[in-house]
Every structure is written in structure tokens, then in C-alpha cells.
PyMOL CGO cylinders between C-alpha atoms (Angstrom):
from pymol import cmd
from pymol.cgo import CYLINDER

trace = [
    CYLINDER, 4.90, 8.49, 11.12, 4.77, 6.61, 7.94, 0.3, 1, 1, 1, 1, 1, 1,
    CYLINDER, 4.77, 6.61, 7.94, 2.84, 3.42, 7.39, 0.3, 1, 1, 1, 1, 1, 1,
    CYLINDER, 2.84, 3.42, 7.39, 3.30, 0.92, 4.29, 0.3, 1, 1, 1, 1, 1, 1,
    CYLINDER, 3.30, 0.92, 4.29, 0.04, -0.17, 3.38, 0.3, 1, 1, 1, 1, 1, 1,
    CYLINDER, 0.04, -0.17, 3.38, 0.01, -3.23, 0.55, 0.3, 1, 1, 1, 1, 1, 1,
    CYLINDER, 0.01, -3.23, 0.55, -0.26, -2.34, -2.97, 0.3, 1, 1, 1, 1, 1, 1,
    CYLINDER, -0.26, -2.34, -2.97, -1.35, -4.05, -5.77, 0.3, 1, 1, 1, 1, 1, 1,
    CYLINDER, -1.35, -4.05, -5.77, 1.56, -4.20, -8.91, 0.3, 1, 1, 1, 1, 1, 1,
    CYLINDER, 1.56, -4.20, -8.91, -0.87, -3.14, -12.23, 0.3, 1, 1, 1, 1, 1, 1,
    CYLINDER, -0.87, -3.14, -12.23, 2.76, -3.31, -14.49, 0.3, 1, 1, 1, 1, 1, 1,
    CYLINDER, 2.76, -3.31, -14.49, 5.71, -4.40, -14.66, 0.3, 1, 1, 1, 1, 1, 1,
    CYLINDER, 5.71, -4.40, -14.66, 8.20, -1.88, -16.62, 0.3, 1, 1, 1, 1, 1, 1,
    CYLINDER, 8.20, -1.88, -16.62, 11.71, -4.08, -16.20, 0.3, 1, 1, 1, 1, 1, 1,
    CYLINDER, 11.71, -4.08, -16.20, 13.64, -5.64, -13.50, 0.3, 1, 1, 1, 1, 1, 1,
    CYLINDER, 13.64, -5.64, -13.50, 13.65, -2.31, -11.45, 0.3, 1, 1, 1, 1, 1, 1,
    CYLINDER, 13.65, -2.31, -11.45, 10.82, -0.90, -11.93, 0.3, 1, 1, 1, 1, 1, 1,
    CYLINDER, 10.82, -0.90, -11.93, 7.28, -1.69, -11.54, 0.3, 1, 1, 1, 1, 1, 1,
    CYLINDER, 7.28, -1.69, -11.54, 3.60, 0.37, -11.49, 0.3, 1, 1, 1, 1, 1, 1,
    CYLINDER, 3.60, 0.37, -11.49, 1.28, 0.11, -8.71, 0.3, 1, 1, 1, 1, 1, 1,
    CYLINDER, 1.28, 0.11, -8.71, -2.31, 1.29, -7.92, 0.3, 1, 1, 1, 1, 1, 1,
    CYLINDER, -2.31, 1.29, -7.92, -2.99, 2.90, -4.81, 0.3, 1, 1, 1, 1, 1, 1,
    CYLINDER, -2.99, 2.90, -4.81, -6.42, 5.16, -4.01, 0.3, 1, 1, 1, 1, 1, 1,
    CYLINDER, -6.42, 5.16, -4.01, -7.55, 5.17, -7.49, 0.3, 1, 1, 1, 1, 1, 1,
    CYLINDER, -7.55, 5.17, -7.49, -4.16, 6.64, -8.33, 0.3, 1, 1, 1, 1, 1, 1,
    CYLINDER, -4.16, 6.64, -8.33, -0.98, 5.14, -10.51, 0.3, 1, 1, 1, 1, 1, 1,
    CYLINDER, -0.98, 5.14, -10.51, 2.77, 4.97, -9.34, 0.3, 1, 1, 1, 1, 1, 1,
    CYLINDER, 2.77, 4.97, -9.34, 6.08, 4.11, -11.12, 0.3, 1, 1, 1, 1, 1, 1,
    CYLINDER, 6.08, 4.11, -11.12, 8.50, 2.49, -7.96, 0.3, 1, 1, 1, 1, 1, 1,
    CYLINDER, 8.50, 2.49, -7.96, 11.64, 1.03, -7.74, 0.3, 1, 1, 1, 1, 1, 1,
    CYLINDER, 11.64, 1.03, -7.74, 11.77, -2.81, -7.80, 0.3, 1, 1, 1, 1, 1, 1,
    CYLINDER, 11.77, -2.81, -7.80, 14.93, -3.69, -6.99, 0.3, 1, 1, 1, 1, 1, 1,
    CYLINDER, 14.93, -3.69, -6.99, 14.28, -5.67, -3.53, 0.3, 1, 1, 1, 1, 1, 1,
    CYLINDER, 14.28, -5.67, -3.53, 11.31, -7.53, -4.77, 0.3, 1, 1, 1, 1, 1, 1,
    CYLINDER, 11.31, -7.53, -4.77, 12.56, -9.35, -7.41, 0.3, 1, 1, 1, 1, 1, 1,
    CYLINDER, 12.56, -9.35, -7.41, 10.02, -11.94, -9.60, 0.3, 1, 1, 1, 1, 1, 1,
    CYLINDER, 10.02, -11.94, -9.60, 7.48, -9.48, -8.68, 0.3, 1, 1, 1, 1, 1, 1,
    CYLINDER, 7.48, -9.48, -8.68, 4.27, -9.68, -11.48, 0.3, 1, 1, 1, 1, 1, 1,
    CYLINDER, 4.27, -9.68, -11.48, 0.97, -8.11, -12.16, 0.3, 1, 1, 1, 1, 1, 1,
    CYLINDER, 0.97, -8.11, -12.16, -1.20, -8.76, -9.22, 0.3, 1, 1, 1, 1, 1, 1,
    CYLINDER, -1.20, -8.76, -9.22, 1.19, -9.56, -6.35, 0.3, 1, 1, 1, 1, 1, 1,
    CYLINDER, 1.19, -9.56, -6.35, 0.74, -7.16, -3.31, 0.3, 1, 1, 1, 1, 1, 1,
    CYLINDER, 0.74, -7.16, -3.31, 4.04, -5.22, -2.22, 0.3, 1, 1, 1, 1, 1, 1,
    CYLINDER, 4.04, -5.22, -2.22, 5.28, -2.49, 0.58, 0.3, 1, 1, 1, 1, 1, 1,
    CYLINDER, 5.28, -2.49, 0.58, 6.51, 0.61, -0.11, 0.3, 1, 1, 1, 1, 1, 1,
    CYLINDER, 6.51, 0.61, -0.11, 8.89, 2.93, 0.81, 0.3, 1, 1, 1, 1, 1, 1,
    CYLINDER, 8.89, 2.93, 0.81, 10.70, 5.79, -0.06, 0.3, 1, 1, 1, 1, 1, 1,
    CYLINDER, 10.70, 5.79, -0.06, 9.08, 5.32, -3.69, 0.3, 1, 1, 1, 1, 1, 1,
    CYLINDER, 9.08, 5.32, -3.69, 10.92, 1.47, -3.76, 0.3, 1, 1, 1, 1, 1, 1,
    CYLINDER, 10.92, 1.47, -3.76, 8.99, -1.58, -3.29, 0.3, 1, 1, 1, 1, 1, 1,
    CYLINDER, 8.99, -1.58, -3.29, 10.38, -2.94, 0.10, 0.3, 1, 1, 1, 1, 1, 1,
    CYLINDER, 10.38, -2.94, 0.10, 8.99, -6.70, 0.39, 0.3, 1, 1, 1, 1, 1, 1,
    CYLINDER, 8.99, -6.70, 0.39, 6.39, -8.84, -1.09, 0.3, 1, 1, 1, 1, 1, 1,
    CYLINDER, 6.39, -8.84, -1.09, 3.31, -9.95, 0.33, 0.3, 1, 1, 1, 1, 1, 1,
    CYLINDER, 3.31, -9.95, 0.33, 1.41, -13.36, -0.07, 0.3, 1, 1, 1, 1, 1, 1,
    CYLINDER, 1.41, -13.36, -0.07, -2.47, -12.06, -1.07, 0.3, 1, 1, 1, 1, 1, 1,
    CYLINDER, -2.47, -12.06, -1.07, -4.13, -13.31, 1.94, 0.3, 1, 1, 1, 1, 1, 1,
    CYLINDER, -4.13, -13.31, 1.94, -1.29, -11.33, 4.05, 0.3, 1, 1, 1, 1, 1, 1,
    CYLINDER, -1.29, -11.33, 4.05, -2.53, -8.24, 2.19, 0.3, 1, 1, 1, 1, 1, 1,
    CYLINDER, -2.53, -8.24, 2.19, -5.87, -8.59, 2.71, 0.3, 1, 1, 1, 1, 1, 1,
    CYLINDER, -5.87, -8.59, 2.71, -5.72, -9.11, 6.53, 0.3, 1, 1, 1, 1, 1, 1,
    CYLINDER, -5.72, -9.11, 6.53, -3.63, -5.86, 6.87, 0.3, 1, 1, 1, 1, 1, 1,
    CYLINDER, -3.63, -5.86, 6.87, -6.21, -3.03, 4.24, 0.3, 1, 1, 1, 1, 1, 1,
    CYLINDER, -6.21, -3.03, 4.24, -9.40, -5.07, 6.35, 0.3, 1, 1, 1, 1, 1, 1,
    CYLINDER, -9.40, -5.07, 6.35, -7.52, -4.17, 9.60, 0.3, 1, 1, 1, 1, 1, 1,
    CYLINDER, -7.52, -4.17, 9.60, -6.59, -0.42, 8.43, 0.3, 1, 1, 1, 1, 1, 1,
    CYLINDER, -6.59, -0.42, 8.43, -9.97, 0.45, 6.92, 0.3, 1, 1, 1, 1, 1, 1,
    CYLINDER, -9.97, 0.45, 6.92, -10.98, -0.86, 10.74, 0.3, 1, 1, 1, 1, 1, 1,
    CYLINDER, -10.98, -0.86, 10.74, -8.18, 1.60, 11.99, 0.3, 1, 1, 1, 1, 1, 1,
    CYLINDER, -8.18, 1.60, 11.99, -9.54, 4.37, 9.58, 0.3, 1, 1, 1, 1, 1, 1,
    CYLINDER, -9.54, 4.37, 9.58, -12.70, 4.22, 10.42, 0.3, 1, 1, 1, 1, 1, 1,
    CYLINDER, -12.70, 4.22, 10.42, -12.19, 4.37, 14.34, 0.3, 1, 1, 1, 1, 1, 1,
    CYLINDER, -12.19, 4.37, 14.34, -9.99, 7.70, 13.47, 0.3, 1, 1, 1, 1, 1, 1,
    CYLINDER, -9.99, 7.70, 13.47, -12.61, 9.18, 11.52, 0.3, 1, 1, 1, 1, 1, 1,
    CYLINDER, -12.61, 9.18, 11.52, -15.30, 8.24, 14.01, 0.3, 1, 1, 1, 1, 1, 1,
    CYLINDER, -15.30, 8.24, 14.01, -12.46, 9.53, 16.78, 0.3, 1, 1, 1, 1, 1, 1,
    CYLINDER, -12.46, 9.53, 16.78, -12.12, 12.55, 14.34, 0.3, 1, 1, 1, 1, 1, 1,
    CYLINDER, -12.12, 12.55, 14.34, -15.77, 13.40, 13.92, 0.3, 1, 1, 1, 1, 1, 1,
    CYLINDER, -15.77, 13.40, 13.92, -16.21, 13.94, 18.39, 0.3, 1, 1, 1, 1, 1, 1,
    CYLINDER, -16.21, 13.94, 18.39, -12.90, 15.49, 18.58, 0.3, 1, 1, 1, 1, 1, 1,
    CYLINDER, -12.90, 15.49, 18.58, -13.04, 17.66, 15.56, 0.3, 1, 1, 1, 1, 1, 1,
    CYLINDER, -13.04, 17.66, 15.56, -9.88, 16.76, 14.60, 0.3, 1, 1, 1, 1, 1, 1,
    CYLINDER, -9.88, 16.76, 14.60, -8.26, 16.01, 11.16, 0.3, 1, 1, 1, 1, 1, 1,
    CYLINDER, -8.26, 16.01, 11.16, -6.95, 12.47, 10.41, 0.3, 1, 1, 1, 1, 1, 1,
    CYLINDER, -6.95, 12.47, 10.41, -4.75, 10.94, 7.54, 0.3, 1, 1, 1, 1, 1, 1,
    CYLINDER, -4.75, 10.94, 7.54, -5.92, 7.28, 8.01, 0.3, 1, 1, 1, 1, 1, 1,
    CYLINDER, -5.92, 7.28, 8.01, -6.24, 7.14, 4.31, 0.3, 1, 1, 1, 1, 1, 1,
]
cmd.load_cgo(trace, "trace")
């Protein structure tokens, strides 16, 4: 199962294509179906394409409700002695 997380846009290349920071890490995606997307906006991804753009607050709600997630599946991971990806 895939989930899009939001991702902050660090730079904008040209109409199609953007950089974004996710994990520490940098990313070159396509931008065609965000368009006016600038430094600082949060996107989706997909598939290496930026899929829709989210309003800030919109971002925030959804990384504080997956680091609740994440934590829950490590905790879940920890009794189990299970791997999780919730990262």
C-alpha cells in the first residue's frame, strides 16, 4: 500500500518540474498537475509527479496525524517484534 504524505517544494526547476524535501533527503518530481506551485507550498506525490497541492495548515494536520500513526506502529512493532515502514 502506498501512502502520499505532504512534502515541502525547496525549488522550483520550470513549469514541470519541481524539488522537494522529504526525510532529510532531496527529490526532482514532475509538476505538471500542480501548476503555480512555489518554494514552500506542501504537495502529494505519486509515481515521482506531484499529484495535488495542499493549503499549509492541511499539511500539518496530516505529518501530526502520521507521526501519531508511526508511533502506534512502532510501539505495535516493539510487542510484536515486527518490522514497520511508518516512515
Amino acid at each position: 500500500m502506498c501512502v502520499a504524505l505532504p512534502t515541502r517544494v525547496v525549488q522550483v526547476l520550470d513549469r514541470s518540474r519541481i524539488v522537494v524535501q522529504q526525510h532529510g533527503r532531496m527529490f526532482e518530481v514532475g509538476a505538471h498537475l500542480v501548476p503555480g506551485v512555489g518554494v514552500g507550498d506542501y504537495v502529494l506525490l505519486n509515481l515521482g509527479m506531484a499529484v495535488k497541492q495542499l493549503r499549509e495548515e492541511e499539511a500539518r494536520e496530516i505529518l501530526h496525524l502520521w507521526q501519531q500513526i508511526g508511533g502506534t506502529l512502532s510501539r505495535d512493532a516493539e510487542t510484536t517484534g515486527e518490522e514497520t515502514d511508518a516512515e
